[in-house]
N, C-alpha and C positions, 0 to 999 in steps of 0.2 A: 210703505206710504207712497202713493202716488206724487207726480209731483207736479204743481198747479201749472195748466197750461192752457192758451188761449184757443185750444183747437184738437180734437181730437183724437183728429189723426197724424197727431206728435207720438202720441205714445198707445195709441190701439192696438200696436200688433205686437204684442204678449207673445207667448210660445202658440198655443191652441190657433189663435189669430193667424200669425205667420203660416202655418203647416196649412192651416185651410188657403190659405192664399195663393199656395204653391201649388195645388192643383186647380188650376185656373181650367175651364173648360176647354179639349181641343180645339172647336169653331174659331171660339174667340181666339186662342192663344196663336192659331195661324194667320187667323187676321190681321191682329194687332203687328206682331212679327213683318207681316207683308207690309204695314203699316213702316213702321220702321226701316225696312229694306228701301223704301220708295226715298225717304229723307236721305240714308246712308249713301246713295246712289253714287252722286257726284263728289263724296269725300277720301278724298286720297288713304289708300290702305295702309300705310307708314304714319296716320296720326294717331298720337297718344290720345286716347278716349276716357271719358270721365262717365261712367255710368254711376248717377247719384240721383234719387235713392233706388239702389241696385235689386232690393226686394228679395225675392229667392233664385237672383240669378240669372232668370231665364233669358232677360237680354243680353248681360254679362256675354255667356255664353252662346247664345246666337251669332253677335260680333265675334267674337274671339273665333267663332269657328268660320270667318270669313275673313282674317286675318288682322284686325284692328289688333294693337295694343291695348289692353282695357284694363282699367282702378277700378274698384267698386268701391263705394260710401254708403253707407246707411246710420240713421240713429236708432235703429230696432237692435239689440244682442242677438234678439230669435230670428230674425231677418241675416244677419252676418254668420249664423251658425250655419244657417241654408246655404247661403252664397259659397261660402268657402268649401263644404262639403262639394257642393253641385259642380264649381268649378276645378274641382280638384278629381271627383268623378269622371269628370269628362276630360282629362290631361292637359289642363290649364296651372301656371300658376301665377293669377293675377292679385295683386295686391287687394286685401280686401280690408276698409279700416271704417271705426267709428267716427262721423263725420256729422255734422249739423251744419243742413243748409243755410242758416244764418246767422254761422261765425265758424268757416270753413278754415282747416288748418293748413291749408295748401298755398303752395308761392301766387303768385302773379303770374297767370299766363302759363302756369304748370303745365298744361295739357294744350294740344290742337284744337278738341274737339269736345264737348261737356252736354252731356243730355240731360237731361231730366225727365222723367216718365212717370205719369201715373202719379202726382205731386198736388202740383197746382191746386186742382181743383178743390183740396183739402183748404187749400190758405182763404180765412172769413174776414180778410180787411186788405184797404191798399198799402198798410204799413207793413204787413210779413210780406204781402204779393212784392213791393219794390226791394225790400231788403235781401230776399231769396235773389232774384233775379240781378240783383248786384254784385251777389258772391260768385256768383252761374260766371255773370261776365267777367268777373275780376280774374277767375283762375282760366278764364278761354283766352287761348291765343286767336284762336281763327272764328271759330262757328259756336253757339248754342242753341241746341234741338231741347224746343221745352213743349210736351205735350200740355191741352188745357181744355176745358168745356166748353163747348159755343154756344152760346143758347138759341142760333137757329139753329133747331136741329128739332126732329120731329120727339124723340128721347129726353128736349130739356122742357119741350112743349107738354109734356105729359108729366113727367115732375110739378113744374106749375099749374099745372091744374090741378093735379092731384093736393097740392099744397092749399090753392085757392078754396077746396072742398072742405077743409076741416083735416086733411090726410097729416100724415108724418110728414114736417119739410124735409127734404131730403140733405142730405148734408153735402153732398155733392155738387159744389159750387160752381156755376157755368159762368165764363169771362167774355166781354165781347175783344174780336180782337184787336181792338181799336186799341183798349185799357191795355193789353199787353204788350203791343209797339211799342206805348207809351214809355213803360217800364225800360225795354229795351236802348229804344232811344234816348233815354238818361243816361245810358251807357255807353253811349257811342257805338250803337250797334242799328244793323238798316238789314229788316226783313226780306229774306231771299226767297222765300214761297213757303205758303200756307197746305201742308196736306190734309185731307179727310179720312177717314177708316169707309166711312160711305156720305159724301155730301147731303146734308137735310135730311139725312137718316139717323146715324149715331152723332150721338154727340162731343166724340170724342178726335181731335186735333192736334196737329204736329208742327208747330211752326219752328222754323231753322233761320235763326239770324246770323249776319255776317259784320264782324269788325269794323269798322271805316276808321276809329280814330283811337 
C-alpha cells in the first residue's frame, strides 16, 4: 500500500523508476556535473558534504573523486541500493542512510557543506519548500547548494505554454529566486551566487547560500 503523500516525487522512484534514472543521458550528465563543479569551486576540500537526495550516486561520487568527504541521504530503498553499490564500485566508502528531507536525523551543523540536487522542484507548496530548507540549514555548518527551477528560462516558457494549451501540466515546479532567499533568509543564511546550467536557456539552477547567523 502506497502511502498517502502530498507530492509525487516523495515516493516515485520504485526500483524500475530509480534504474531508469541512473542512466541519465551523457550530454546532460556532463553538464549538470560542470554544473556542480562551478558551485564546488571555492569550497574547501576537508569539508564534510551532505549530498541529499543523493539519487544513484552519481554526484556522490563525482565529489568523492575530487576529494570532499561525502554522506548520502535518500528516502527511495531503490535509490540507496544504487548509491551504495555505485559508491562502493568506485572504492568509496561513504556513509549512505535513509533520510527525509523534512525530519532529518542528523545533529545541528553535522556537516560543512549540504546540497541538495534535483529536489526542489518536486516541492508543490511553501509549506514543504520552507520546511525542507530548514532542515538543509539546520545540519549546514557553512554553505547550502540547493539546485531549483527558474522560470525565466526559455524550458519553463514552454512548459507553460504548453500547459496554458490544454497540455499535461508538467509537474516540474519552477521557483523564482526571490521565493528561495526567502526561505533561506529565515534561516540565517545570505546568498553567495546564483549559477545556470545555460542562462534563459535550461531551467535548471544552483544557488549556494552562506551562514551569517
Amino acid at each position: 500500500m502506497q502511502e498517502d503523500v502530498e507530492y509525487r516525487g516523495r515516493v516515485k522512484y520504485d526500483a524500475p523508476t530509480a534504474l531508469a534514472y541512473k542512466e541519465r543521458p551523457p550530454r546532460q550528465h556532463a553538464a549538470e556535473m560542470a554544473l556542480i563543479d562551478k558551485v564546488f569551486r571555492g569550497i574547501p576540500k576537508e569539508h564534510r558534504v551532505l549530498d541529499l537526495p543523493c539519487g544513484a550516486g552519481r554526484v556522490s561520487v563525482h565529489l568523492a573523486k575530487q576529494g570532499f568527504r561525502l554522506s548520502c541521504g535518500d528516502y527511495s530503498d531503490a535509490m540507496l541500493a544504487i548509491t551504495r553499490d555505485h559508491v562502493r564500485e568506485n572504492g568509496f566508502d561513504c556513509p549512505v542512510e535513509k533520510q527525509d528531507i523534512e525530519a532529518l536525523t542528523y545533529a545541528d551543523r553535522q556537516f560543512d557543506t549540504v546540497l541538495c540536487f534535483r529536489l526542489f522542484h518536486h516541492f508543490p507548496n511553501p509549506r514543504i519548500r520552507q520546511q525542507a530548507v530548514s532542515e538543509l540549514c539546520r545540519v549546514a555548518g557553512k554553505y547550502v547548494a540547493l539546485s531549483y527551477f527558474s522560470p525565466l528560462s526559455i524550458t519553463s516558457f514552454k512548459r507553460r505554454l504548453r500547459g496554458s494549451f490544454g497540455g499535461r501540466p508538467s509537474q516540474k515546479l519552477a521557483t523564482p529566486l526571490a521565493e528561495v532567499e526567502g526561505y533561506f533568509r529565515h534561516n540565517g543564511y545570505k546568498l553567495v551566487r546564483d549559477f545556470a546550467r545555460s542562462p534563459l536557456l535550461h531551467t535548471l539552477h544552483v544557488a549556494l547560500f552562506e551562514r551569517v547567523r
